[in-house]
N, C-alpha and C positions, 0 to 999 in steps of 0.2 A: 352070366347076365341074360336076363329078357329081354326080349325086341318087343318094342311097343306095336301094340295091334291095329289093323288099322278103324279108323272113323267110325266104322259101320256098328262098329264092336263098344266102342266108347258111349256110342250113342241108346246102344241098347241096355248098357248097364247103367246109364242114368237113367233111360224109362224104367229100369226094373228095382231102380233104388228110389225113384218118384212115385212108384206103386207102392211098394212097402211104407214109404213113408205114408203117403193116404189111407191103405190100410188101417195102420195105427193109428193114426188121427182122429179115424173113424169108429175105430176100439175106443178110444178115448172117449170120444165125444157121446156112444153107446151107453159105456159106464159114467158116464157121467149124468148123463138121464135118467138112468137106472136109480142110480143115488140120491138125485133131488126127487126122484118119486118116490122114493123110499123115508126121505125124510119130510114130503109131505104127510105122506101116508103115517109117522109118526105121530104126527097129531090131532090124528083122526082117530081117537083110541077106541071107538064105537063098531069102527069095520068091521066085519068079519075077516079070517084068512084068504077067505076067496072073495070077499069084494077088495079085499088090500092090493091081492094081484090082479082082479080085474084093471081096477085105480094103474095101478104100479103099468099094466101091456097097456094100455089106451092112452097114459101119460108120454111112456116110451116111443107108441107109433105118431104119436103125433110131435113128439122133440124129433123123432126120425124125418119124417117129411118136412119138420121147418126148417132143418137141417140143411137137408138136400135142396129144397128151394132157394135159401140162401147160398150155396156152396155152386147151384146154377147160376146162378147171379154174378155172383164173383166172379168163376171163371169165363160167362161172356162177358161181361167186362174186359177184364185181364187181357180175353182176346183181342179187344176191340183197342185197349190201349195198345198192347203190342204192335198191331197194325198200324196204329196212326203214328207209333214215335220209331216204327222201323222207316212209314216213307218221311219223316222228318230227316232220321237219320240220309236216307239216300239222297234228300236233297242239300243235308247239310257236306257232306262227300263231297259231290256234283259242284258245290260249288265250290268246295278246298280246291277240288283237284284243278276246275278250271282258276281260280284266283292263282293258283301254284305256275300252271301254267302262262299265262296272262304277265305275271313274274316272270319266270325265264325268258319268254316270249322278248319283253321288256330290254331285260337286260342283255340279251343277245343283238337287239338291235341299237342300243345304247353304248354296245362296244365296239359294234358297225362302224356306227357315224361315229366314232370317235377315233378309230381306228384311220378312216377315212378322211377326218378332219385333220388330225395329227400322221401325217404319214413317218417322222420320224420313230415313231410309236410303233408301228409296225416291223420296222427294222429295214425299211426297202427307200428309205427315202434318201436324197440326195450326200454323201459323205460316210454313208454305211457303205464300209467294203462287201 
């Protein structure tokens, strides 16, 4: 058997499987521009081979940069949501924990005075040996 490793280790092999996966994404997203410029440039049948690939790199840098611009967008966003439904989260915690508490609190002094009210109930009261 293996011993599972600790945190440190967990956390870096997700960043390093969240890299790969953007990598590829990004392969993706490359060929894929590459292609729709390719098949623009199919019905362009006048080009020459070198304005095809001009067409073809000037299409791709610029699918590249809207790319990126959107892909920066996204992840500040992303960020931005994270942050506001992490302190959502914190305050919705905040206030289980106190309602949980506030509960016990409750019922401890509910068993008080009732303990206090009924002393037979406690086992101390008059006829309990």
């Amino acid at each position: 058997m293996t011993e599972r490793t600790g945190g440190g280790e967990d956390l870096r092999m997700a960043e390093a499987i969240n890299d790969i996966e953007g990598y590829l994404l990004w392969e993706a997203e490359r060929e894929r521009a590459r292609s729709q410029a390719e098949e623009f440039c199919a019905r362009l049948p006048w080009l020459t081979d070198s304005q095809r690939e001009d067409v073809v790199r000037h299409y791709c840098r610029e699918r590249r940069e809207v790319s990126r611009s959107y892909l920066e967008r996204v992840a500040a966003r992303s960020a931005s949501l994270r942050a506001e439904y992490e302190g959502v989260y914190r305050t919705l915690r905040r206030r289980m924990v106190a309602g949980l508490l506030g509960a016990g609190v409750l019922a401890v002094l509910t068993l008080t005075a009732l303990t206090l009210a009924v002393p037979s109930l406690s086992g101390s009261g008059p006829g309990v040996p």
